[in-house]
C-alpha positions in Angstrom: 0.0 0.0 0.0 2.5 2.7 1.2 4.7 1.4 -2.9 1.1 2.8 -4.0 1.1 5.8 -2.4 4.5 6.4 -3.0 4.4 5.8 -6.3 0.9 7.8 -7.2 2.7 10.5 -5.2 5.7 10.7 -7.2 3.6 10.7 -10.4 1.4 13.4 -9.8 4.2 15.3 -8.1 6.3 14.9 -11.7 2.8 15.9 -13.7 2.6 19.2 -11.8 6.4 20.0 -12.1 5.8 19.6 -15.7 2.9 21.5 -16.3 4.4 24.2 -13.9 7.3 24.3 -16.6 5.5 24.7 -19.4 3.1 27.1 -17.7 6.0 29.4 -17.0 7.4 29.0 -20.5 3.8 30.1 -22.0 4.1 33.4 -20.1 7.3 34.2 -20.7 6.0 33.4 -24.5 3.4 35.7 -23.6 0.5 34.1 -24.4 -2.2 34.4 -21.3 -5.6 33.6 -22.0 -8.2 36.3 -20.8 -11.7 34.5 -19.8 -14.5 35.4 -22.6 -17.9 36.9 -21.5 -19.1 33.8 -23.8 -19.5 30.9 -21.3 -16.7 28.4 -20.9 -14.4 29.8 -23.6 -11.3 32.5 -23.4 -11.5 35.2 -25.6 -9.2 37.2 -27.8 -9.5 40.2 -28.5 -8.5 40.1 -32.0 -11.2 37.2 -32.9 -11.8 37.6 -36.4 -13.5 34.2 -37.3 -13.1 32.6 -40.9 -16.8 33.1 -42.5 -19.1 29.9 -42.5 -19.1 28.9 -46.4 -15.5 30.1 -47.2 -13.2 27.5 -48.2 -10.8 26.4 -45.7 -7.5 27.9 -46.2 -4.9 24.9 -47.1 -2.1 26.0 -44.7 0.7 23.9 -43.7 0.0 22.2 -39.9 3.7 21.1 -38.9 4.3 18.1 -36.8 5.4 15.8 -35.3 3.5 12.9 -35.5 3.7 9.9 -33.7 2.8 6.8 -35.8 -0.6 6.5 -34.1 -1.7 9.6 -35.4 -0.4 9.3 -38.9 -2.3 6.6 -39.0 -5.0 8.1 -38.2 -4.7 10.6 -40.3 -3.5 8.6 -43.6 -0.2 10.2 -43.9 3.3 8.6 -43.7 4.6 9.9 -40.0 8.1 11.1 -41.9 6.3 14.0 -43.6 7.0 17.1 -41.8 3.8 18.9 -42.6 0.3 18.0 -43.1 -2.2 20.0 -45.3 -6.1 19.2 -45.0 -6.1 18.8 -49.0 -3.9 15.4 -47.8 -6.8 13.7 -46.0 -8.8 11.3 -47.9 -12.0 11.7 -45.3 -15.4 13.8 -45.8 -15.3 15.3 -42.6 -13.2 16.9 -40.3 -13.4 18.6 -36.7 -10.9 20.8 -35.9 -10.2 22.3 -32.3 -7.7 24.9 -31.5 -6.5 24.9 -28.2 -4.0 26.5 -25.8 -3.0 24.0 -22.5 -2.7 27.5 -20.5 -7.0 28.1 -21.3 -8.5 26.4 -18.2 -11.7 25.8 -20.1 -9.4 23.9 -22.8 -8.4 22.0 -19.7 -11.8 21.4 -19.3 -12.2 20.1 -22.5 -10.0 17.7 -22.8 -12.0 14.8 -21.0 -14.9 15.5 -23.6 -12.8 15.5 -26.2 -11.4 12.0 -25.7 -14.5 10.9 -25.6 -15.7 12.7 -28.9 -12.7 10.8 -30.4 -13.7 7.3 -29.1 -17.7 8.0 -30.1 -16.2 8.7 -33.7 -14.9 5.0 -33.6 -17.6 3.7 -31.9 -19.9 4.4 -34.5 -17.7 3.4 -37.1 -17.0 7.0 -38.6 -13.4 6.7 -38.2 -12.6 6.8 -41.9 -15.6 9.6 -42.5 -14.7 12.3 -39.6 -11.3 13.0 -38.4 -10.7 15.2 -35.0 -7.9 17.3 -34.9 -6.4 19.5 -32.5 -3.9 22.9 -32.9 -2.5 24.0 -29.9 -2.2 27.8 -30.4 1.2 29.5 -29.5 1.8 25.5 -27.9 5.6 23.8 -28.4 5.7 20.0 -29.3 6.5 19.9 -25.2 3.7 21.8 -24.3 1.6 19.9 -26.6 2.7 16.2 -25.2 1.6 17.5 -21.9 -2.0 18.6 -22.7 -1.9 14.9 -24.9 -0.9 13.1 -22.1 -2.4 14.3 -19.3 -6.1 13.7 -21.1 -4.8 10.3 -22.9 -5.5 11.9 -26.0 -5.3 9.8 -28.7 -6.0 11.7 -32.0 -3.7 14.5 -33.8 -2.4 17.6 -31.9 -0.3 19.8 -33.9 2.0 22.8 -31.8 1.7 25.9 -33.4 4.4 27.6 -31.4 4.8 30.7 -33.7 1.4 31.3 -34.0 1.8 30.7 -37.8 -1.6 29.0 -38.2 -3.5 30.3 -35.4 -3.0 33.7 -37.2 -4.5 32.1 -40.7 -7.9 30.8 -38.9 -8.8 34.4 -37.3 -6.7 34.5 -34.2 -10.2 32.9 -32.4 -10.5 32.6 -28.7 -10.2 29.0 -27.2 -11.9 26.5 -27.4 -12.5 27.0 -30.6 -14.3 24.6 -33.1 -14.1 24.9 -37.1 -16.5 22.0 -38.7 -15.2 21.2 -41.9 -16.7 19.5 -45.2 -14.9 17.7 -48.0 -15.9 20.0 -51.8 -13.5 18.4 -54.0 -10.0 19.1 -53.2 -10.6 21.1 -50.8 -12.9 21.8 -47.4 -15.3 24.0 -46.4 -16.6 25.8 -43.9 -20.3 24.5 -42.6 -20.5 25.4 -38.9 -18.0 27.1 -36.3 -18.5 27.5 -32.7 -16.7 29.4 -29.9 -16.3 27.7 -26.2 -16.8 23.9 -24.4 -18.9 21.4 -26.2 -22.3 20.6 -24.4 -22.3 17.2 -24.7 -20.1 15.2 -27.5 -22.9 13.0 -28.5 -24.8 15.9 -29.7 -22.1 17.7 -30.8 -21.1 15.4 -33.1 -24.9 14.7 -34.1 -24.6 18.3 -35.0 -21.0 17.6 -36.9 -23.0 14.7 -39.2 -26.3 16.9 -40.1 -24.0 20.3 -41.2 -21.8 18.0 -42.8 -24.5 15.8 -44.8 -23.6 12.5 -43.5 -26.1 9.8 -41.9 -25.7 9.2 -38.3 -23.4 6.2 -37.7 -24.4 3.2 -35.9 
């Protein structure tokens, strides 16, 4: 019992030390989240959402990925970048993120288990979740990854590069994306915590055209 205690001890003690770290290194970055008005999301003030029906712009999302994820994405895990235009699915879901936003903190339980209801109805192939940690490292990244057992794509975005492109939008942020083509598009967007995953992604299948899965 007292190996137990130890040992859960040590472990928590080693998650907080991490997350201090990389806390510390995201101000001295100097990106602190400011709470929104808008329930369970933090804002920015210089929001400038992309427009539902625009086309999705094809920037670069820069890894890396571990194998699971490449996987899950269809790509080879040595490419360096990934662009949307590279998935062969019809939908995707992506979420940008900051591990300093406590709401993202939040979020992350719900989102593992938006992921697992994707594979549990057997739309794995047909809706991909993806995450983009704005103004997040790769280290930074792991730790928001790990600490929720996340098990779909996160890409950093350190610099900010692609954060910038999608409208510099508070967190958590939600673009719903549908395959036209070669390309995605814009069908729903939404600002703050999911309500319930189920119905979000009920809501992800109807904008998107798709029947609900099994």
């Amino acid at each position: 019992m007292s190996v137990f205690v130890y040992a859960s001890t040590t472990y928590h003690l080693r998650e907080t030390m991490n997350f201090l770290a990389a806390l510390v290194l995201g101000l001295l970055l100097g990106f602190t989240p400011v709470q929104s008005l808008a329930a369970n999301a933090s804002d920015s003030p210089a929001m400038k959402p992309l427009p539902i029906g625009q086309a999705f712009p094809d920037i670069a999302f820069k890894g890396p990925l571990s194998a699971t994820e490449a996987k899950d994405l269809g790509v080879d895990a040595a490419d360096k970048t990934i662009r949307f235009s590279q998935l062969k699915t019809e939908a995707i879901i992506l979420v940008v993120f900051s591990m300093y936003c406590p709401f993202c903190q939040k979020e992350g339980t719900e989102l593992d288990k938006m992921h697992k209801l994707i594979g549990q109805k057997g739309l794995a192939d047909k809706v991909k979740l993806v995450g983009l940690g704005a103004g997040n490292s790769p280290f930074e990244v792991n730790i928001y990854r790990e600490k929720f057992g996340l098990g779909f794509p996160l890409f950093p975005d350190q610099d900010f590069e692609a954060y910038k492109a999608l409208g510099q939008v508070g967190t958590p942020y939600y673009y719903i994306l549908k395959r036209r083509g070669s390309e995605f598009i814009i069908v729903d967007e939404q600002l703050g915590c999911v309500a319930s995953p189920g119905s979000f992604l009920d809501r992800v299948l109807e904008k998107t055209g798709m029947a609900k899965g099994k």
